[in-house]
C-alpha positions, 0 to 999 in steps of 0.5 A: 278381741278389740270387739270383746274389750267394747263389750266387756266395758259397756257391760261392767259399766252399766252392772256399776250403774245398776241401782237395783237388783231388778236392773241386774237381772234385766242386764243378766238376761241381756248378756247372758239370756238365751238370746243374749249378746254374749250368747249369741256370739258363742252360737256364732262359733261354729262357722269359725275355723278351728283356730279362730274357733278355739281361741274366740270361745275362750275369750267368750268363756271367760268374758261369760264368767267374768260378767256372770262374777261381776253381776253376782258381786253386785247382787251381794252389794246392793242386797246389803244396802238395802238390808241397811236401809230397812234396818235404818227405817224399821228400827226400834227404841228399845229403852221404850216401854213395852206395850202391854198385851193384854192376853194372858190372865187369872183365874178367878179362883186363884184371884180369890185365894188372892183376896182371902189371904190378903184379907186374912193376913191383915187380921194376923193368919198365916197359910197353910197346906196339906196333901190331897190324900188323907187317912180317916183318922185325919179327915174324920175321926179327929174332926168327931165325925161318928162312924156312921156319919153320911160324909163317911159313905161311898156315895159323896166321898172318894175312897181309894182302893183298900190297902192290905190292913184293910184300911182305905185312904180317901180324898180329902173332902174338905181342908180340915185335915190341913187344920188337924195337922197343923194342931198335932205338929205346932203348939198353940196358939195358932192363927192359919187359913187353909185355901185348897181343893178338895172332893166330894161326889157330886156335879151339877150347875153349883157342885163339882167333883172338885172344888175349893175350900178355905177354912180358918183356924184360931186356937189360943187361951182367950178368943172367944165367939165374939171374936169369931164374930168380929172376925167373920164380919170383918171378913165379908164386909172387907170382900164384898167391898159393902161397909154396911154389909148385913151379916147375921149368925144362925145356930147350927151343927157341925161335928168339930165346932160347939156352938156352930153357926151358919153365916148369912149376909144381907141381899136383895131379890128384887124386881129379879135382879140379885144384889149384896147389901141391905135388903129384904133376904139373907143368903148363907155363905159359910159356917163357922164355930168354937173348935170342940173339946173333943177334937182339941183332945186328939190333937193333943191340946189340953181343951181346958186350957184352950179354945178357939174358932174355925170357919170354912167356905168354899171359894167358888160359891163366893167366886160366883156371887162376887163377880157374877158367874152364874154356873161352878162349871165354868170354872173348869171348862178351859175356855179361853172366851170365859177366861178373858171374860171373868180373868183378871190382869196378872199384874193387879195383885190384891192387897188391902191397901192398893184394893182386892179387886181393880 
């Protein structure tokens, strides 16, 4: 017994002394091992006899128990200290600012509906919306669109399938219908742009099925096409960020405006390279107008008391001259290379004071 107190001490001792979990182990197996010191005294039992047999192997039982519970507890022991230790040299200052990462970004579209409404709700408009599904009357008829207008045929618009009075609701194919509600729901005057999508059937590298528009809409006792004109220019010199921007009204057709016009802005072709400003060419970018009698009659706004302007464009087209994306498809295709490309930074909101586009 004397022998086993030895043991005993030696083997707490140096599981006391241990600094490390790969020092217990080693002094684990060196007891306790298949060729342990302890273990090969319990071998040893059988050529005792019966008496000192039983009493020897339960003082070796529970010398094995007691050496196997006190390396456990070191183990716990030193685990905990080095968890402390790491602890103490991976901690972190969390009243530091966060480094930014950068993965996350805009898309360019809603980056212009950004920069529209900025520019715009400078000038006094407000936005507007409305659903994606329109009735004729809303998308054509009140807008004087005749019925055998080609925007009516199957071919560039998307009908839904017949109702029971055999009526059809359409995808809007453009944000006018926005303009429309807005009329017969607010009394004049009225100041609104309407950013949305709209659908129209057609793909290729400058269509698509699905694009977006913003129109504006003026209608009050006293604008005028000189103010349509100040505002437009105001406009596209504002977002293209050229104070000299060249911009030019040609006479033209739309059903809902009399007198229409098309905008042009100034570019130049030269040498291959393609550049907004003042140069030999014009590029066109959107259409505008006074509002028709005709269509301020649906509404239910006296046309001889009233008058205003509107004006539409489609986000993408000016998207794609601005930044300098060559194909509308892009847009849609999900690819987060294109995104971290033409995306911007979530935190740089335009506004016209800090700067539409940093």
């Amino acid at each position: 017994m004397d022998d086993f107190e030895t043991t005993r001490s030696e083997l707490k001792a140096a599981i006391d002394a241990a600094a490390s979990r790969e020092a217990l182990e080693q002094i684990r197996v060196a007891a306790l091992g298949r060729k342990g010191s302890i273990t090969e005294r319990m071998k040893g039992l059988g050529a005792l006899d019966p008496d000192a047999r039983r009493a020897a192997g339960a003082a070796l039982n529970a010398l094995k128990d007691e050496i196997a519970a006190a390396i456990e507890a070191a183990a716990a022991r030193l685990s905990a200290s080095e968890l402390q230790a790491r602890l103490a040299t991976e901690r972190i200052d969390v009243s530091l600012p966060v480094r930014p990462e950068p993965e996350g970004r805009i898309h360019p579209i809603s980056q212009t509906i950004d920069e529209l409404v900025a520019i715009f709700g400078e000038m006094g408009f407000t936005v507007a919306e409305g659903p994606h599904i329109e009735d004729d009357f809303h998308n054509f008829t009140a807008l004087n669109i005749p019925p055998e207008h080609p925007a009516r045929q199957e071919h560039d618009t998307f009908y839904l399938p017949e109702k029971p009075d055999g009526s059809r609701r359409v995808l809007r194919t453009h944000t006018s219908p926005v303009q429309i509600r807005t009329m017969l729901r607010d009394k004049p005057p009225l100041r609104i742009i309407v950013p949305g999508r709209t659908f129209r059937n057609d793909h290729d590298a400058t269509h698509s099925p699905m694009f977006h528009q913003v129109e504006g809409l003026v209608i009050d006792k006293t604008s005028h096409m000189g103010h349509l004109k100040g505002c437009l220019i105001e406009f596209c010199r504002n977002f293209f960020d050229v104070e000299d921007l060249p911009v030019r009204f040609r006479p033209s057709y739309f059903p809902f405006t009399e007198p229409s016009a098309e905008v042009d802005i100034g570019c130049s072709r030269a040498n291959g390279e393609f550049k907004i400003g003042a140069g030999a060419d014009w590029l066109e970018i959107l259409g505008s107008g006074m509002v028709h009698p005709k269509v301020l009659a649906n509404c239910g706004i006296d046309p001889d008391e009233y008058q205003g302007f509107a004006f539409g464009m489609g986000i993408e087209r000016i998207a794609m001259l601005k930044y300098g994306i060559p194909d509308l498809r892009t847009f849609y295709e999900s690819d987060l290379r294109w995104l971290r490309h033409y995306g911007f930074v979530p935190l740089d909101v335009p506004s016209m004071v800090g700067g539409l586009s940093r």
